[in-house]
Every structure is written in C-alpha cells, then in structure tokens.
C-alpha positions in Angstrom: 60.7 83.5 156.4 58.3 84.2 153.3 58.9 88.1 152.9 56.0 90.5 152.9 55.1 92.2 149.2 54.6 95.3 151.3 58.1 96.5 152.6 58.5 98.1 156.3 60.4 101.7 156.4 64.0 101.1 156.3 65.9 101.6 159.8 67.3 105.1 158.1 63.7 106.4 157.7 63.0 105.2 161.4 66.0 107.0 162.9 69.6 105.5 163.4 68.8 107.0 167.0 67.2 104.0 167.9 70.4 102.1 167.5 72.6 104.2 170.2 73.1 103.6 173.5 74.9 106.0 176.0 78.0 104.6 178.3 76.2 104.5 181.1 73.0 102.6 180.3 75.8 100.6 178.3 76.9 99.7 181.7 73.6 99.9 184.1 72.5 97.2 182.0 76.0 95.0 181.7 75.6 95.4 185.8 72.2 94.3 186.2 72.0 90.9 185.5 74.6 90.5 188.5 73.0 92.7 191.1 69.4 90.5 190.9 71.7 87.3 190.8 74.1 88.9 193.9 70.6 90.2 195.8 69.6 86.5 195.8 72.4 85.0 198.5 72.4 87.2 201.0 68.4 87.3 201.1 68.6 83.6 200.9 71.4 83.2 203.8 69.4 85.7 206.0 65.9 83.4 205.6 64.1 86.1 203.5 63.0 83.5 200.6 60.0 85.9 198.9 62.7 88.4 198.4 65.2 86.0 197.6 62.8 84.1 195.1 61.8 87.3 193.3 65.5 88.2 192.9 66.1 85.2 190.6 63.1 85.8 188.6 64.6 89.4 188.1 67.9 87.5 187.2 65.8 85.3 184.6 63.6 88.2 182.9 66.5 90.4 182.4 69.3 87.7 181.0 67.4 85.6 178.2 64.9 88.2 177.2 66.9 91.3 177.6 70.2 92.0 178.4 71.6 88.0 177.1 69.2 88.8 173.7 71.3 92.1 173.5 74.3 90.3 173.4 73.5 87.5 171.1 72.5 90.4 168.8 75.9 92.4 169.5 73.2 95.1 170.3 75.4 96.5 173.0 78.3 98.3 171.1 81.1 95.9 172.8 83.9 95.0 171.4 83.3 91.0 169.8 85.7 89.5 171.8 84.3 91.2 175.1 80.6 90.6 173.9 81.2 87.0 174.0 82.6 87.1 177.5 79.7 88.9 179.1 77.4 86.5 177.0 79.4 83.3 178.3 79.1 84.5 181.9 76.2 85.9 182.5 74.3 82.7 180.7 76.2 80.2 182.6 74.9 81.8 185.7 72.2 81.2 184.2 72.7 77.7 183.5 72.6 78.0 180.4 75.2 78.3 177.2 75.4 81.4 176.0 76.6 80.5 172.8 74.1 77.4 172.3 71.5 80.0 172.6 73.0 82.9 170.4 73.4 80.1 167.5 70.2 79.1 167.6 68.5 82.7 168.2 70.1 83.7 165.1 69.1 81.0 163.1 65.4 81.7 164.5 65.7 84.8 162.9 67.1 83.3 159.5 64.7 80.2 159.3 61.7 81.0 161.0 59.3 79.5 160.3 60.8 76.1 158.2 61.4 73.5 160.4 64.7 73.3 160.9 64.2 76.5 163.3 65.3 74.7 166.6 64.4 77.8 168.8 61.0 78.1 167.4 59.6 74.9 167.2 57.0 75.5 169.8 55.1 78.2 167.3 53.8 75.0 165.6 53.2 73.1 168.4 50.1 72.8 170.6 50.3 74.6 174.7 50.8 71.1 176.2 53.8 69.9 173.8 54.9 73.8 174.4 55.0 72.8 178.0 57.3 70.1 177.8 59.5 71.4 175.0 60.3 73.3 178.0 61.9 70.9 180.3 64.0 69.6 177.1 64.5 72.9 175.7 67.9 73.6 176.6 69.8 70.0 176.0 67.8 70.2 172.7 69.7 73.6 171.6 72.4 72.8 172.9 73.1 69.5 171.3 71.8 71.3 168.2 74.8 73.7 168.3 77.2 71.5 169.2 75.9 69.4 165.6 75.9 72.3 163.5 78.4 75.4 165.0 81.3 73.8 164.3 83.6 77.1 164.8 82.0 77.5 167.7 81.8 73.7 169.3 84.5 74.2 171.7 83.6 77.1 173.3 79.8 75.8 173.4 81.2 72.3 175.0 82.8 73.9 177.7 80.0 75.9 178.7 77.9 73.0 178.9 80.8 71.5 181.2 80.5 74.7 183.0 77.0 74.1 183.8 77.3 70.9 184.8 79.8 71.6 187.2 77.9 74.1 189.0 75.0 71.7 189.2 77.5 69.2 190.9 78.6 71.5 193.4 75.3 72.5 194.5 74.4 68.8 194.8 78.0 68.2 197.2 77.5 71.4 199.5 73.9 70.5 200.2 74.6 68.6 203.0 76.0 72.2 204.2 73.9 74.4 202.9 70.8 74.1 200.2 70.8 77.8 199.3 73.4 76.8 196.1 70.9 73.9 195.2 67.7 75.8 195.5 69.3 78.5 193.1 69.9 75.5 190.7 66.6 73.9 190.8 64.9 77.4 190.1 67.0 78.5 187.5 66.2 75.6 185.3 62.7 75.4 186.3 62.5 79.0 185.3 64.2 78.1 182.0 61.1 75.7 180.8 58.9 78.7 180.5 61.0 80.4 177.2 59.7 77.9 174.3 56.1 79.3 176.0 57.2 82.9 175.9 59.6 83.0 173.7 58.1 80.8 170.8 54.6 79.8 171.6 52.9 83.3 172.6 54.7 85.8 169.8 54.1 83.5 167.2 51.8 82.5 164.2 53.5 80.3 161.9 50.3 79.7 160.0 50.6 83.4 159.0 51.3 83.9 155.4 54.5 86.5 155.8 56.9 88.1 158.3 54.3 90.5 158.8 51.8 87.8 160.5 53.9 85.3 161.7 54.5 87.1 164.5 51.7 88.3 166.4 52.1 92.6 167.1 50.9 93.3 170.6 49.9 96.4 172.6 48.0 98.1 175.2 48.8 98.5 178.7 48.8 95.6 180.0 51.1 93.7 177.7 53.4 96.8 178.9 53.0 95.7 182.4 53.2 91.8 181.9 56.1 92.1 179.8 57.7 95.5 181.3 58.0 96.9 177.8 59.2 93.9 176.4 56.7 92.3 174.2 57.9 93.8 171.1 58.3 90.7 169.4 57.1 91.8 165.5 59.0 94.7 165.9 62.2 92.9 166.9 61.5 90.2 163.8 61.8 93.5 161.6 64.7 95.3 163.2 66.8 92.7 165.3 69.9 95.5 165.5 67.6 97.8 167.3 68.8 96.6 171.5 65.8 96.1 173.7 66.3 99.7 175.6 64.5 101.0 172.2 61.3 98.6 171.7 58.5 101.2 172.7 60.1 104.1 170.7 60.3 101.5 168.0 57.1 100.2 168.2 55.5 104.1 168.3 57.1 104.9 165.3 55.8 101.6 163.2 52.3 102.1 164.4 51.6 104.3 161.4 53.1 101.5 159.0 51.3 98.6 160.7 48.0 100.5 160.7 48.6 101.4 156.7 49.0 97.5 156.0 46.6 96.6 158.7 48.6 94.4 160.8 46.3 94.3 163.8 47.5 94.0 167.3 46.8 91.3 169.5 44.4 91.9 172.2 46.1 92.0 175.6 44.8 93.5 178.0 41.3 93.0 180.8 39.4 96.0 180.0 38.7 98.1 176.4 36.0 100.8 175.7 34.7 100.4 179.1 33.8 96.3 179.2 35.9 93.2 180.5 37.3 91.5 178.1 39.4 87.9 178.2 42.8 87.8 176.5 42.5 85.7 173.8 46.0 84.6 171.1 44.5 83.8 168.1 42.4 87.1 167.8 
C-alpha cells in the first residue's frame, strides 16, 4: 500500500484506551459466536425456520467480520496458543479455516492493493466478477495458504479436512434429518457475500494512497446496515484497535480526516431534508 505524504495521529495520540478490553466483554464476545450458532438447532428441530434462519446469519455477521477478524488480529488479549483455538473452532463452524483466512487477511493488510493480495482481489474487479469470486472465494484462500504458509500448512490442511467432514455428515444423516444439511448449505452460501462486503464495497484501489483506497463511510444508516461495523478506513489505519472500539475510533479521526479532506462516502436515504440514492463511487 503506497503510503500517504500526510501521516494519521499515532495510536498514542488517539488513546491506548481504545486498545483495552475488560474480562467480561473479553468473554461476552468469545460466547457469542456459539449462542447464535446453538439458537439455530433447537429453532430448527422445533419447525421455527425465520428464527432459525436469522440465527445463522447472526452466527455469520459476528464470526468473519467481528469476533473471527478479532482473532486473526490477536485483538482479543488471549494467550497465542488459545487465540488460535478459538480462531480454529469457531471458523470451522463456520466452514471455513480459520487459519486460511487469518493468512490471507494479514497479507491484505500488507499488500493491498498489488496483486498478489488474494483477499482483496475483488476491489479491482467489476460487481458481477465480485459475485462469483464469491462462490470460489474460500477454496481460492485456502489453497493460497496452503502454497504459501508453510509453518502453518498443517494446521490449515486439517481444517480444510475438518470442513469437509462436517459437509459429509450432513449429506449421510439427511436421510434422518436435513436440519445438519440446511445449516451447511447456508453457511457457505452466506460465505459468497464477503469478497462483496469485505473487498468490493470498502474499497478503491484506484485511489492514489492508504488514505483513498479505502472508502471512509458514515451516517446513520451505514451504522444500521453494518451495526457499527463499517469502519473499514479506520481499521486499514489501526488494525490492533478490536472491533468493540470502531465508532470511538472513527469519532476521534473525524477531525484528521476532515483536515486532509478525506470525504466520507454517502450512505444513507435521506440528507438535508431530500432523498437521496446510495451511490459507491461518490
């Protein structure tokens, strides 16, 4: 990533604050990946598929984007060893590898945007080859690692035999019972919409330096859409700051991104009193 002439205020001048995290939310979030993923069989045995349905996409938005991102990061305050168990387990319930995904998120964050970035390829791609980087997303990372993590390639492998085993169980109980299978086939469908949301929407890679290659977004509702999550410039900057921290982080940059005017993205249906469309390249 081409670095910006004008330099952001260093973490110290933000406040180390935004780098601490107390034992309980430490834990609330550790636990909440697992109560949206444990809401989802009983709701599902019981026949109440809305409520089952929207406890998987709870699952989804809070592993990959949140809680999983934390992990990759180390964001958390765990131990190393026990941050790569929680990031193991809770993205191969996932069905994904957790390691796959932290290898190439970190070398996002070191490459972006050359062309060797594997994880954000889609921010030079058009919407439709977004879409269906998207069904191919997560064999294409994770073949990626396995070439180039070679400390790692183990651990990575058998995740991916994990996965694949929990796939072939769901497929042999379905006969019994297609709650297992249906869990499968949403997961993954749900994971073909991160090169979108992950790569395609935060992203500029025409932009000249750090500080417009990735589009800065605000206004209410990109908090609602998002749930206080679409922080992306912000999180480019400052990747130690965990996810918990994003608004307080973004409220104290809005001063430096107004001085270098760094605009913010549009997001949002009505402004000074008149509709207007959300629109990425504004």
């Amino acid at each position: 990533m081409q670095r910006s002439t004008v330099k952001p205020p260093t973490l110290g001048q933000l406040g180390h604050d935004l780098l601490l995290l107390s034992t309980s939310r430490r834990a609330f979030s550790l636990g909440v990946p697992f109560l949206w993923l444990g809401a989802y069989f009983p709701l599902a045995w019981i026949g109440w598929w809305p409520a089952a349905v929207f406890s998987l996409m709870g699952f989804s938005f809070v592993t990959y984007g949140s809680v999983s991102h934390d992990l990759v990061h180390g964001n958390l305050g765990l131990p190393r060893r026990i941050n790569a168990v929680f990031l193991t387990l809770i993205e191969l319930l996932a069905l994904r590898s957790g390691h796959a995904y932290r290898a190439a998120h970190l070398n996002h964050h070191a490459r972006y945007p050359h062309e060797d970035d594997v994880e954000g390829a889609a921010a030079r791609m058009s919407l439709g080859r977004t879409l269906l980087e998207g069904v191919i997303f997560q064999p294409k990372i994770c073949l990626w690692a396995l070439k180039h993590m070679k400390k790692e390639r183990r651990v990575i492998a058998a995740e991916i035999v994990a996965v694949m085993f929990l796939i072939a169980l769901a497929v042999a109980l379905a006969p019994a019972t297609k709650i297992l299978l249906i869990y499968v086939v949403l997961m993954i469908a749900g994971s073909w919409t991160i090169p979108l949301v992950t790569s395609y929407i935060p992203h500029d890679a025409s932009g000249s330096n750090e500080l417009t290659q990735t589009r800065l977004f605000r206004g209410r509702m990109a908090s609602l859409v998002a749930l206080e999550h679409l922080y992306h410039l912000e999180h480019h900057l400052y990747p130690e700051v965990p996810h918990h921290h994003w608004p307080e982080l973004a409220r104290r940059l809005d001063p430096f991104f107004a001085r270098v005017g760094v605009s913010p993205v549009p997001f949002t249906l009505w402004r000074d009193g008149k509709r207007r469309s959300f629109a990425l390249n504004q």
